[in-house]
C-alpha positions in Angstrom: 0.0 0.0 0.0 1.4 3.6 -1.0 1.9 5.5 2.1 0.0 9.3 1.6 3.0 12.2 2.6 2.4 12.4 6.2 2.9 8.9 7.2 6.1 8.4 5.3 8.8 7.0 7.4 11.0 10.6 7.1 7.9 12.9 6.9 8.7 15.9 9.1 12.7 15.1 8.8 14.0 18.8 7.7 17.7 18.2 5.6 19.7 21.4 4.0 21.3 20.2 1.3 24.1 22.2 0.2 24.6 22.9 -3.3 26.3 20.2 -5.6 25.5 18.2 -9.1 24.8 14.6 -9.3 25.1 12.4 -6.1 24.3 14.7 -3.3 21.0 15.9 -5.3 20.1 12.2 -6.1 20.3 11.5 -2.1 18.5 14.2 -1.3 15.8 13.3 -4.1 15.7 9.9 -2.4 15.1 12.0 0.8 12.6 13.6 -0.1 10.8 11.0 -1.8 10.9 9.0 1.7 8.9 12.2 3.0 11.7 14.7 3.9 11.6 18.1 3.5 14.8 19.4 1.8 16.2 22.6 1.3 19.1 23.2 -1.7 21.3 26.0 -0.5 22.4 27.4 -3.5 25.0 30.7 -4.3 23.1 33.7 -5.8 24.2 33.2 -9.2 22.9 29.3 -8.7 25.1 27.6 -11.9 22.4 25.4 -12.2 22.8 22.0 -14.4 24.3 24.4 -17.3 23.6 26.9 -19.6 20.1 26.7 -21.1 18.8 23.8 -18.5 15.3 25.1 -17.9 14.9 24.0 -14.0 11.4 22.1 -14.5 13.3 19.4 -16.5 16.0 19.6 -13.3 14.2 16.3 -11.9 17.3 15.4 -9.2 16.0 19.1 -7.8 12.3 19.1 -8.4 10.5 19.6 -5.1 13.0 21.1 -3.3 12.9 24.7 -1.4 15.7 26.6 -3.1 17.6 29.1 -0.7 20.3 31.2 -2.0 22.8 32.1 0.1 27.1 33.6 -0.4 28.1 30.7 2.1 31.7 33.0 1.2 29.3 36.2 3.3 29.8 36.6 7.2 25.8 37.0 6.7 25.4 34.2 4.2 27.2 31.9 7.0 24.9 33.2 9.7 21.7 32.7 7.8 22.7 29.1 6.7 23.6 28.5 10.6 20.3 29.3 11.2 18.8 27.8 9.2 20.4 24.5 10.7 19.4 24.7 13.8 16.0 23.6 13.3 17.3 21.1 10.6 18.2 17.3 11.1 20.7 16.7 8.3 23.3 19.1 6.2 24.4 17.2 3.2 27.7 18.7 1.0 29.7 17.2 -1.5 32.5 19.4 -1.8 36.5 18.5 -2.0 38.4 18.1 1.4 38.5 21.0 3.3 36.2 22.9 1.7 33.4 22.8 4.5 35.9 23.9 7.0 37.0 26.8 5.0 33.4 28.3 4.9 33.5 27.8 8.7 31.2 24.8 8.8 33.5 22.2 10.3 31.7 19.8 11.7 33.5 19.1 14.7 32.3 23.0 15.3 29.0 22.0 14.1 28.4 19.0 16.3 29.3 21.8 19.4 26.6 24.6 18.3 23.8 21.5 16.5 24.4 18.5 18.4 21.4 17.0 16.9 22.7 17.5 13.1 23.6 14.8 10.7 26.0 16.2 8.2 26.6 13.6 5.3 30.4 14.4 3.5 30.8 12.8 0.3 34.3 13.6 -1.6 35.1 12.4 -5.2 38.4 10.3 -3.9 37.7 11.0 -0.1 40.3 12.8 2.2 43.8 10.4 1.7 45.8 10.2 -1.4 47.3 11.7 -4.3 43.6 12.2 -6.0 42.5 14.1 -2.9 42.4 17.4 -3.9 42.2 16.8 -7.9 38.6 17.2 -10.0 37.2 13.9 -11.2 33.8 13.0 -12.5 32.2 9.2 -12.5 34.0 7.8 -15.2 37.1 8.9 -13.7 36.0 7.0 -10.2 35.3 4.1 -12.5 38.6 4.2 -13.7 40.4 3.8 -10.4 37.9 1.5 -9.2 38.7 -1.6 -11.9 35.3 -1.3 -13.1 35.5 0.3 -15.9 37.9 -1.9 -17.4 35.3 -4.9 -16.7 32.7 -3.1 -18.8 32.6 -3.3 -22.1 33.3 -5.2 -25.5 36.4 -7.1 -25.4 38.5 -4.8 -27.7 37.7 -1.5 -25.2 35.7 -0.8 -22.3 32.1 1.0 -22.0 31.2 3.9 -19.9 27.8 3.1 -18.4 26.4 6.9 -18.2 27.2 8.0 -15.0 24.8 5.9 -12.7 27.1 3.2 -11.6 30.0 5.5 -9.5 27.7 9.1 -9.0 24.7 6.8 -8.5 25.2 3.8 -7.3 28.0 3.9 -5.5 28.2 7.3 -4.3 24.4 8.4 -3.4 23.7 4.8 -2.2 26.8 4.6 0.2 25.9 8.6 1.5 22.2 7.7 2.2 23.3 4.7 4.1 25.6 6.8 5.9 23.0 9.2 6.6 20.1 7.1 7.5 22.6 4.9 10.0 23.2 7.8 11.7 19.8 9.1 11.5 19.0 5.3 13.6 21.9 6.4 16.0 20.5 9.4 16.9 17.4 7.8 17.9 19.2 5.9 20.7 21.7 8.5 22.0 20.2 11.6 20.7 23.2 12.8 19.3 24.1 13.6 15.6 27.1 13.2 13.9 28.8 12.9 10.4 28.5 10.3 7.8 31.8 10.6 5.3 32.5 8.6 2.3 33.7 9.0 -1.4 32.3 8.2 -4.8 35.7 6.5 -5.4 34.7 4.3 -1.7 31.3 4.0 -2.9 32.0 2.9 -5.9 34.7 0.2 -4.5 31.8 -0.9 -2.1 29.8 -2.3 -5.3 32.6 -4.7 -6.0 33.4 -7.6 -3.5 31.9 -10.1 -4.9 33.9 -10.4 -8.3 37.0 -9.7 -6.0 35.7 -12.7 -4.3 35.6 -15.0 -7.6 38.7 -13.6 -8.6 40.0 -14.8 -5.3 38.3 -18.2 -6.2 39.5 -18.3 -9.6 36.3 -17.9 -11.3 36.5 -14.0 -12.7 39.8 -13.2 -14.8 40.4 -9.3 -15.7 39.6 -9.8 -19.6 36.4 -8.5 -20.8 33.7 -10.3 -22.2 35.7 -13.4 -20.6 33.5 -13.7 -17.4 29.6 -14.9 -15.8 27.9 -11.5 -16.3 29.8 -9.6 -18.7 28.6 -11.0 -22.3 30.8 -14.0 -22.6 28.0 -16.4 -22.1 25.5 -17.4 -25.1 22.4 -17.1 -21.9 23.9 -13.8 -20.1 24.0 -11.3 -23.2 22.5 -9.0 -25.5 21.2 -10.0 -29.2 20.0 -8.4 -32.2 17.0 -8.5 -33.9 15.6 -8.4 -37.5 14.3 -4.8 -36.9 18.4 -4.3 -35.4 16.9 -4.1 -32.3 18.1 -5.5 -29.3 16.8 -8.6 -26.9 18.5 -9.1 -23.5 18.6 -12.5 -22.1 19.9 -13.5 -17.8 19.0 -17.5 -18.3 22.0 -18.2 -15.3 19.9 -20.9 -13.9 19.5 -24.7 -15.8 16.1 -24.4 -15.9 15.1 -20.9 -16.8 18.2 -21.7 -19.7 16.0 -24.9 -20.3 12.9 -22.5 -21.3 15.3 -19.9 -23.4 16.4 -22.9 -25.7 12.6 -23.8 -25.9 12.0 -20.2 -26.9 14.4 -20.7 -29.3 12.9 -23.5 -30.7 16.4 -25.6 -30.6 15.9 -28.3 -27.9 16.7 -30.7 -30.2 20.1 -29.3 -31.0 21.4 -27.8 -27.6 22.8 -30.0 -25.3 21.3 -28.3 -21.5 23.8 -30.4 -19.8 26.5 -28.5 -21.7 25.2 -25.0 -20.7 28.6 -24.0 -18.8 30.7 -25.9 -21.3 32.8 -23.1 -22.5 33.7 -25.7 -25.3 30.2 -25.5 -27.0 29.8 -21.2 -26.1 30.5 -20.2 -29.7 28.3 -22.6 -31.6 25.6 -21.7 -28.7 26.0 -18.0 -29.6 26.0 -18.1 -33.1 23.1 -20.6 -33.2 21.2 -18.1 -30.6 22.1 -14.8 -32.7 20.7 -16.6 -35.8 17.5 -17.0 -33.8 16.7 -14.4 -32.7 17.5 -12.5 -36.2 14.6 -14.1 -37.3 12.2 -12.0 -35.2 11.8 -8.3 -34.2 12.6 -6.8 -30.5 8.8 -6.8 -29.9 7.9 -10.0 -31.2 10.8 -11.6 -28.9 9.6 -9.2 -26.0 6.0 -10.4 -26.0 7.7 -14.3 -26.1 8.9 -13.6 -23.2 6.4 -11.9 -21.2 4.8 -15.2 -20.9 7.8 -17.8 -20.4 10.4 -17.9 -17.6 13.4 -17.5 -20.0 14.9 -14.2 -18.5 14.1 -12.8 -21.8 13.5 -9.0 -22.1 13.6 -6.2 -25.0 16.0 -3.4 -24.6 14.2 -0.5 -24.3 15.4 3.4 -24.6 14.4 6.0 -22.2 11.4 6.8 -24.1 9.9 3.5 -24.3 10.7 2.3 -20.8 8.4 5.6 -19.6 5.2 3.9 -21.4 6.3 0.4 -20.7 3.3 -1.2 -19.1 5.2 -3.1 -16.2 6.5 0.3 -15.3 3.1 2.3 -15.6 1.3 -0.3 -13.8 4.1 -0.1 -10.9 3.8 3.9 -10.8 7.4 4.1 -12.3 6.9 6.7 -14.1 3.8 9.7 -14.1 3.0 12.3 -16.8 2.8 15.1 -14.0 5.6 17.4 -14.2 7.8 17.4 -10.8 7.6 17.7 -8.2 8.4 13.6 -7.9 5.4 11.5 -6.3 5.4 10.1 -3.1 4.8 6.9 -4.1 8.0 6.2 -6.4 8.8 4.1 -2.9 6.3 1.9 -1.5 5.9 0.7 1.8 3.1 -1.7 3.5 
């Protein structure tokens, strides 16, 4: 059941959020949609997303009470001070020092607004050579090995930016927050929550460091379980040169994809990990599924269990009916909808 505004679980939470592009205005997005209210401190010439952005189509800042402030102004600094004393969390994703600079250290902070949660998040966090230097996410990537284990097996991939900004950097920061958010609950005390995109990003990857450890990931693209190697974890084109993912890991959803494909009689299921037999499996599998369009495949596999799935763009994943009847998307302009996250 969709919760209504009020009785969402961080309805009444106040966060400042002080200005920054990508990460920090995701979290606080997130915020927000878990019933926060959130204020964007921004300078009075507010840089925005770029030159000629029109702010209704700013979606990571739709919602949010804009406040413009010269943090760099003994009276900017007094206002925003102010304005955090009836707040619960300051987020900031500045370089390493910055904060303190502006007179916002928190070790001051947690002196004058015990209460306050501030959540850091640095591009390479506060050690290093990097420290200090610019970087964006495919530079985090970079350093993280990631990168180099996306990709085609000639030259890696950049996945936009939602796997080191996104997922690793606003995830890890929200956790941060929200822990300490849980913290304060018992011992009434605020704190700070510090981590990096670099560190976030590095969170997402123990596991293949664990199957390297075991011997089962190598560092060669396209070489591995989930990075195209395999005939049943891939992407394939269709006769309309459209695309058709399929994830058949398991022996029997892999059991139904070779149904699909009408070629049980010729594909040995026994053989599915055989990397002997992968080439012939992909080249029978590509010749396949050249024989039908995206959508044809797409509605094939809306009603079998073969971890089939078209590739949709941006546009046609907004009118895709498993996201419309899920409330993934709305036709409203911002501010975002409360129930984008569901609880019962």
């Amino acid at each position: 059941m969709t919760q209504a505004g009020s009785e969402l679980p961080l309805a009444g939470l106040k966060v400042v959020e002080l200005h920054a592009i990508g990460p920090v205005p995701f979290a606080g997005m997130v915020l927000m949609q878990l019933g926060a209210e959130v204020t964007r401190v921004s300078p009075p010439a507010d840089p925005g997303l770029g030159v000629g952005m029109n702010p209704k189509y700013d979606l990571l800042n739709a919602g949010k009470k804009p406040l413009f402030l010269d943090l760099k102004s003994a009276d900017g600094l007094a206002e925003l001070k102010s304005v955090l004393a009836q707040a619960d969390v300051m987020t900031e994703g500045f370089r390493p020092g910055v904060l303190e600079r502006l007179g916002l250290d928190p070790a001051g902070l947690a002196q004058t607004h015990p209460r306050l949660v501030v959540g850091r998040l640095s591009g390479w966090g506060v050690a290093g050579p990097y420290t200090a230097r610019a970087g964006h996410d495919i530079n985090y990537l970079a350093i993280s090995g990631l990168l180099n284990a996306i990709g085609h097996r000639d030259e890696p991939v950049v996945p936009l930016n939602v796997v080191a900004d996104f997922g690793g950097g606003a995830m890890h920061l929200l956790v941060g927050v929200l822990a300490k958010l849980v913290q304060r609950s018992i011992n009434g005390r605020g704190g700070v929550a510090e981590t990096s995109i670099l560190a976030g990003t590095l969170g997402l990857s123990p596991m293949f460091h664990g199957l390297m450890a075991a011997g089962r990931w190598n560092t060669t693209r396209c070489n591995n379980l989930l990075d195209g190697a395999l005939p049943f974890y891939r992407v394939y084109g269709t006769a309309d040169d459209r695309f058709v993912s399929v994830g058949a890991l398991e022996p029997k959803f892999y059991r139904e994809l070779v149904d699909v494909l009408g070629l049980s009689d010729e594909i040995d299921l026994a053989r599915q990990y055989d990397a002997d037999t992968h080439a012939a499996t992909i080249e029978r599998f590509a010749e396949r599924f050249r024989q039908k369009t995206r959508d044809e495949w797409g509605a094939i596999g809306e009603q079998r269990d073969a971890c089939l799935a078209p590739v949709l763009d941006f546009a046609e994943a907004a009118r895709h009916a498993q996201n419309r009847d899920n409330a993934l998307f709305r036709d409203e302009p911002c501010p975002f909808p409360a129930d984008v996250i569901r609880f019962s």
